[in-house]
C-alpha positions as CSV (number, residue, x, y, z in Angstrom):
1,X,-31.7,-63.3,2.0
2,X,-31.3,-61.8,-1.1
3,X,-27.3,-63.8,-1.7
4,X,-29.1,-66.7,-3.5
5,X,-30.3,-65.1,-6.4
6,X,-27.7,-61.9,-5.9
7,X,-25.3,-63.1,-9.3
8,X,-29.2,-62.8,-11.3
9,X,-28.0,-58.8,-10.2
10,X,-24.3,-58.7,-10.9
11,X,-24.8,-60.9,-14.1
12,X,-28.2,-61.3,-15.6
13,X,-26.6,-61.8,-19.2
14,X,-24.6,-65.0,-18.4
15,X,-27.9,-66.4,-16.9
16,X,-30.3,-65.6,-19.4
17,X,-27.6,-67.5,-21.8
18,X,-28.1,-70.8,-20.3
19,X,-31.4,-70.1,-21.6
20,X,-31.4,-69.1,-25.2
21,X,-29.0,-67.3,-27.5
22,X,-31.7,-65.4,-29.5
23,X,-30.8,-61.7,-28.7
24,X,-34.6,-60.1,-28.2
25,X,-35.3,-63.0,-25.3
26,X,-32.1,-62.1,-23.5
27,X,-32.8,-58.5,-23.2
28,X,-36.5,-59.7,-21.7
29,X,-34.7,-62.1,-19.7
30,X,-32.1,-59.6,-18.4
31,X,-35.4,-57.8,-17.3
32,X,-37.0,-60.4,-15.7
33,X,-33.8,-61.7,-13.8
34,X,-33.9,-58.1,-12.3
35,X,-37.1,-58.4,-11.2
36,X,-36.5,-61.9,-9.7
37,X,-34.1,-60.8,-7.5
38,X,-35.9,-58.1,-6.0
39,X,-39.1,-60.7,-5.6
40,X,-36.7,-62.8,-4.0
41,X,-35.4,-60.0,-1.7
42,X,-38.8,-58.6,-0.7
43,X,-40.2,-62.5,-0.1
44,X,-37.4,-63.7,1.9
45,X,-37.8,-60.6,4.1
46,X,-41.1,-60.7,4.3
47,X,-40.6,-64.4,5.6
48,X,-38.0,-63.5,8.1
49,X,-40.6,-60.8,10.0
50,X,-43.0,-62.9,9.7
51,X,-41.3,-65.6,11.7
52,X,-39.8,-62.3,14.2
53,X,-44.0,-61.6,14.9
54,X,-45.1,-64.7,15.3
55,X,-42.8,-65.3,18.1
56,X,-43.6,-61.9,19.0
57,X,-47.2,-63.3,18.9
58,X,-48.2,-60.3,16.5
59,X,-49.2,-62.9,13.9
60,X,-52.4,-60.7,13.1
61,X,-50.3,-57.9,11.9
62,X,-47.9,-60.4,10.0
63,X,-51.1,-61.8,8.0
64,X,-52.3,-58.8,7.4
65,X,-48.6,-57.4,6.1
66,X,-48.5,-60.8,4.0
67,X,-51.8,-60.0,2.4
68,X,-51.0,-56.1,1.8
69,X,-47.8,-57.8,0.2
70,X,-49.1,-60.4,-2.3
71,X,-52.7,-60.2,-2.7
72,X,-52.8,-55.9,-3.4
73,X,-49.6,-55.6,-4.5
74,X,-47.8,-58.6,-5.7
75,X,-51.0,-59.7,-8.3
76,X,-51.5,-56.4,-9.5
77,X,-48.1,-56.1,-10.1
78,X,-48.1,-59.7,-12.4
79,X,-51.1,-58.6,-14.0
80,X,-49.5,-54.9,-15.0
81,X,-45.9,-57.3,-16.4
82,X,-47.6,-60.2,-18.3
83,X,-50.9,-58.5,-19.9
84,X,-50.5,-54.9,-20.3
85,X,-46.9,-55.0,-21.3
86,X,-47.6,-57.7,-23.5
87,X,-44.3,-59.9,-22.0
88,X,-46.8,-63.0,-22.2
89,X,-44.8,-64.5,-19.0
């Protein structure tokens, strides 16, 4: 699940240098690698039990999970990182 993006963890500085070399985006990017992986982690398992209910056939709860996730949580959670902290992502 979350192996993919798990060196954006362990390393986030040798990553955000394939990006840029200006020192006040790698310290954002650092940041935002961080967050990546845990998006990645949460959306990956997310996927996995939603594939466990529907062959549970308990795809109600699953959408309604999946909506809790992005739609209340996920959005708000954008909103928050790229307009009130300014990050302009």
């Amino acid at each position: 699940m979350g192996l993919t993006s798990l060196p954006l963890l362990i390393c986030p500085y040798k990553f955000a240098t394939f990006f840029t070399s200006h020192r006040d985006i790698l310290d954002m990017l650092k940041t935002v690698f961080i967050m990546i992986y845990f998006l990645e982690l949460f959306d990956s398992t997310n996927e996995v039990l939603s594939l466990i209910c529907a062959g549970l056939r308990l795809s109600d709860f699953s959408s309604i999970v999946s909506f809790v996730a992005y739609y209340l949580y996920a959005i708000p959670l954008a909103v928050v990182n790229g307009i009130t902290l300014r990050w302009g992502i």
